[in-house]
Every structure is written in structure tokens, then in C-alpha cells.
C-alpha positions in Angstrom: -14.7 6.4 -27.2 -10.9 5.6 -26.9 -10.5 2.0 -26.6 -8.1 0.6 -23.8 -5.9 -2.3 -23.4 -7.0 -4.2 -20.2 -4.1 -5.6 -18.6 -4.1 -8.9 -17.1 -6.7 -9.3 -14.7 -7.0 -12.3 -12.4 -10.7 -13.0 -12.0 -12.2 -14.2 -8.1 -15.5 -15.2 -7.5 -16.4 -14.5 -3.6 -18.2 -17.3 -2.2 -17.5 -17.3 1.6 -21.0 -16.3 3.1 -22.6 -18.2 5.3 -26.1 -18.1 2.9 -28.1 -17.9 5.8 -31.2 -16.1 4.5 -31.0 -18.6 1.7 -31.4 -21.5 4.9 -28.0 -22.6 4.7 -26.0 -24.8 2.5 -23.7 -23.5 -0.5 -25.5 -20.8 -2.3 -23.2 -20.9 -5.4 -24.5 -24.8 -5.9 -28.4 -24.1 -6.1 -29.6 -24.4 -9.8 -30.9 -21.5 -11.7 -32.2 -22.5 -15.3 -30.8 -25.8 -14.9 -27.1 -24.7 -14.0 -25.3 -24.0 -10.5 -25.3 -20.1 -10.1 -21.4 -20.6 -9.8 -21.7 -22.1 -13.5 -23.4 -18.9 -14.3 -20.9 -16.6 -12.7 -17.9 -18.6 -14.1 -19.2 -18.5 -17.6 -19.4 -14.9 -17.2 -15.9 -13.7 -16.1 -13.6 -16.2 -17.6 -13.2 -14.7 -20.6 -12.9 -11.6 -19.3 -10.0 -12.7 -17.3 -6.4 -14.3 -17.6 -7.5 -16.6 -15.3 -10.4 -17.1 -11.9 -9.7 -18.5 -8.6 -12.4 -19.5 -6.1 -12.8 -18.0 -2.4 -14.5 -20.5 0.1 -13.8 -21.9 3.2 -14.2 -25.6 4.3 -14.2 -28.5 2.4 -12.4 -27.8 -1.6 -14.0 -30.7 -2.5 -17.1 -29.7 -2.6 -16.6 -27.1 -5.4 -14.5 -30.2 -7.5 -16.8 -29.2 -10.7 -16.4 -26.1 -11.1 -12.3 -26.8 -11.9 -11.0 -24.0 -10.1 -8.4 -23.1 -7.7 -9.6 -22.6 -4.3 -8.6 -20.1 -2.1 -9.6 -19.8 1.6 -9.8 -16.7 3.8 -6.0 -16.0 5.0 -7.2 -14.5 8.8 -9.4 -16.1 11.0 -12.9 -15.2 12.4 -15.8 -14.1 9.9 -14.2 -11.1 8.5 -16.5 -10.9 5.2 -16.1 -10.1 2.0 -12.7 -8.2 2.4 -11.0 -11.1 3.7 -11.5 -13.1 0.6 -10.1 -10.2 -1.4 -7.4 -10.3 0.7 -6.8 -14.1 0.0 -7.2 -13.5 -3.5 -4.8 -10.3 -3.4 -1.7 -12.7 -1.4 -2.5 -15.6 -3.6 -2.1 -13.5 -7.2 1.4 -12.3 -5.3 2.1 -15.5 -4.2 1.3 -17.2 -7.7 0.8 -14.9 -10.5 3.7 -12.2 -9.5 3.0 -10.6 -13.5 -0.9 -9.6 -12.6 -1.4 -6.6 -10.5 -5.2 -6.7 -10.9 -7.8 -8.8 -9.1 -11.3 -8.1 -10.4 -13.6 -9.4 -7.6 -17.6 -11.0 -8.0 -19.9 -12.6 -5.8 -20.9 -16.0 -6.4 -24.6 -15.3 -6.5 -24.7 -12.6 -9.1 -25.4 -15.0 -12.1 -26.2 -12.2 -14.5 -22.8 -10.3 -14.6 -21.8 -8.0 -17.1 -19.6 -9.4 -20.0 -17.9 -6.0 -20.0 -17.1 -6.0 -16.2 -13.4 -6.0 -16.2 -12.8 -3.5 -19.4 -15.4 -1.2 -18.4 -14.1 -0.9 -14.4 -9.9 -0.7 -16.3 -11.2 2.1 -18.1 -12.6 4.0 -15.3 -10.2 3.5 -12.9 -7.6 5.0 -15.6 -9.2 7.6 -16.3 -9.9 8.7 -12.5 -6.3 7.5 -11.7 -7.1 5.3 -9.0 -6.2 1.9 -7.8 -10.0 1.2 -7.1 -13.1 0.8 -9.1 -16.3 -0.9 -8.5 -20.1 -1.6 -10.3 -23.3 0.7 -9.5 -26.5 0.6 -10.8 -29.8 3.0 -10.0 -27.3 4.7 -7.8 -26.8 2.2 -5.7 -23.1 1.0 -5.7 -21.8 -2.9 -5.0 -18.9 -3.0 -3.3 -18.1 -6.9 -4.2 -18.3 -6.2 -7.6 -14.9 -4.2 -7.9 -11.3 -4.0 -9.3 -8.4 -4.3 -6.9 -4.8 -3.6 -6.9 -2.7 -5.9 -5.5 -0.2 -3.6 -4.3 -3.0 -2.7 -1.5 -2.6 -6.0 -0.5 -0.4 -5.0 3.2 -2.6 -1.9 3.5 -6.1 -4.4 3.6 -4.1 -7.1 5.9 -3.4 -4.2 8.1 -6.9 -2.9 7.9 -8.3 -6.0 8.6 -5.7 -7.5 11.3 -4.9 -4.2 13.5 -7.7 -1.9 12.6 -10.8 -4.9 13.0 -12.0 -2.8 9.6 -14.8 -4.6 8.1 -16.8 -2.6 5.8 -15.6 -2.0 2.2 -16.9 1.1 2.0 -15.0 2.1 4.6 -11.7 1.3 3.6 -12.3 2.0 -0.1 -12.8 5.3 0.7 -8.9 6.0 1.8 -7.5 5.5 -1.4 -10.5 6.7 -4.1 -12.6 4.4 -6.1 -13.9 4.8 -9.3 -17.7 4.3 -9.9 -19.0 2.7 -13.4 -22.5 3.0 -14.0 -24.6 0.4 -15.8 -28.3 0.3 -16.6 -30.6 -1.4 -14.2 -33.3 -1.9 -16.8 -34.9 -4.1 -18.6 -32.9 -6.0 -15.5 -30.0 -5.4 -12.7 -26.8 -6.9 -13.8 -25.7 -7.0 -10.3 -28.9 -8.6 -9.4 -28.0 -11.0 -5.9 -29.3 -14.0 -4.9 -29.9 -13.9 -1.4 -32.7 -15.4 -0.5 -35.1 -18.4 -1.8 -37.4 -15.3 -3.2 -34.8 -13.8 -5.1 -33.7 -17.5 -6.9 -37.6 -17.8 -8.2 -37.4 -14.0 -9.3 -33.8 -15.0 -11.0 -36.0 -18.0 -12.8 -38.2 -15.8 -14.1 -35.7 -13.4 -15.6 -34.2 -15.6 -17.5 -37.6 -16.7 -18.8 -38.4 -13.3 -20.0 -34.8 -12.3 -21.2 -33.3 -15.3 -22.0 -29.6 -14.8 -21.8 -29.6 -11.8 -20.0 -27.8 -9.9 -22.2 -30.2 -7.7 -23.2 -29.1 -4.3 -21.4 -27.4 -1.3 -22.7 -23.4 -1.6 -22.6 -22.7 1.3 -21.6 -24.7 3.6 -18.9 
């Protein structure tokens, strides 16, 4: 397999929901094996990064621990996921004017891949598209993806004039490439959306320890 150079690649971790289903509160601050599942995430796709913001809205203060920038949603209303890519895009233009990659995680996917960011490069070169994004067992995740920030006035537009809210949906304008990892003996893209799935989380990490026990390559 020919080995590629990943470019820079500024890392953001999505954590604008609303955590309803888990009964409110910030999601990315419960504890899983003794650590915030936003320690988890961040311990995942720093080094795979030249650097990684934080999306949320509200009080920055609360999210003082983790030592990252935070970055708020840059339109207004509940406009989901896209919106804090879009925040993440302007702010890498605004900031970092040398990286033209955002690679984009939610904040409650504790077991990431530590070959996220090369793999997704890789795939998206080969395909020649500015798009790329994790699936597993067929099933793709949208949040889990590789962004170009020259798409940055397309998504405003999307967003602002067209009300577009699905990521699927606007994706699907400009080709995406699709990497495939294993879903056994666990889901790396395993979510934590609910008080169920934090007790299932426990007990993978009981039985796998650090999680890193999956195939690297599909």
C-alpha cells in the first residue's frame, strides 16, 4: 500500500447537541472509565492533527479543562451538526490561512480510530474529492468526516439561503469518499447517546481495554 503524506489537518470535535436523550446537561463531561468522554475523544485526534478546536455554544467556561479553543456556531437557530463545521471551516480561514483541511468528530465517540485523519487523506485522494467520511457495517457517519475549507461559502450558502440541514444531503453535491473500518470485536464510531449506551461504553472498555483492538484497515 503506497503511503501518503497527510497534509495539515486541523482537528474539531462537535459538541453542540442539545444531549437530550442523555437527559440534558453536557454530554462530552460525563465520565466513562474515570475520564470525561471529551478527554477520550481529545486523546484520540490530537495527534492525528496539527491542532483541535472545540464547537459548543454557551458558556466557554465550562469546557476550561479540556485547554481548547472554543468555537461557537457562526448562524443562529439549531442548525446541527453542519453549522459547527461551518464555524470550524471560517475559523481555520480566519486563523490558520495554511490548513485547508478540517477533520470533524463528535464529542461522544470516545473510541475513535487512531488512523482517522490518514486513512479519510488517502481516500479522498485517491477518489479525487474534497469529501470523505467513516463507515462501518455499511452504515456511514456523517460527523465523522474530512472537510475542505474551500467549501466553506458553498455550506454558508447551503445553510443560510437554502435552510439545508442534512449532511447527507449536501455532501452528496460535491462526492464523498467512504472509508470502511471493521465493526468488530467493537464499532469505532460507537455514539454515546443515551444513559444505555454510556453503561454499554463501560463495559467495552472492561472487555477491550484500550479499544484498540480492531483491524486497521477494513
Amino acid at each position: 500500500m503506497n503511503r501518503t503524506v497527510t497534509p495539515p489537518t486541523l482537528g474539531v470535535i462537535l459538541a453542540g447537541g442539545q444531549s437530550r436523550r442523555m437527559g440534558g446537561g453536557d454530554k462530552p463531561c460525563r465520565l466513562l472509565g474515570g475520564r470525561t468522554l471529551l478527554d477520550h475523544v481529545i486523546a484520540r485526534l490530537k495527534p492525528q492533527c496539527a491542532e483541535v478546536i472545540l464547537n459548543a455554544n454557551g458558556d466557554k467556561a465550562r469546557f476550561a479543562d479540556a485547554r481548547l479553543v472554543v468555537v461557537p456556531d457562526s448562524v443562529s437557530g439549531s442548525a446541527g451538526p453542519l453549522a459547527g463545521i461551518l464555524a470550524a471551516l471560517d475559523w481555520a480561514a480566519d486563523n490558520r490561512p495554511t490548513v485547508e483541511w478540517i477533520a470533524s468528530v463528535a464529542a461522544d465517540s470516545p473510541f475513535l480510530p487512531r488512523d482517522f485523519v490518514s486513512r479519510l487523506h488517502a481516500s479522498r485522494i485517491i477518489a479525487r474529492t474534497p469529501l470523505a467520511c467513516a463507515r462501518t457495517a455499511e452504515r456511514t457517519h456523517p460527523v465523522n468526516g474530512l472537510w475542505s475549507v474551500r467549501l466553506r461559502y458553498d455550506l454558508r450558502y447551503a445553510l443560510c439561503e437554502e435552510n439545508t440541514r442534512k449532511i447527507d444531503r449536501w455532501t452528496a453535491r460535491y462526492g464523498i469518499a467512504t472509508v470502511d473500518w471493521p465493526s468488530n470485536p467493537l464499532d469505532p464510531f460507537f455514539n454515546i447517546n443515551t444513559p444505555e449506551d454510556l453503561a454499554e461504553a463501560e463495559r467495552l472498555i472492561e472487555r477491550h481495554g484500550s479499544a484498540d483492538c480492531y483491524s486497521r484497515s477494513a
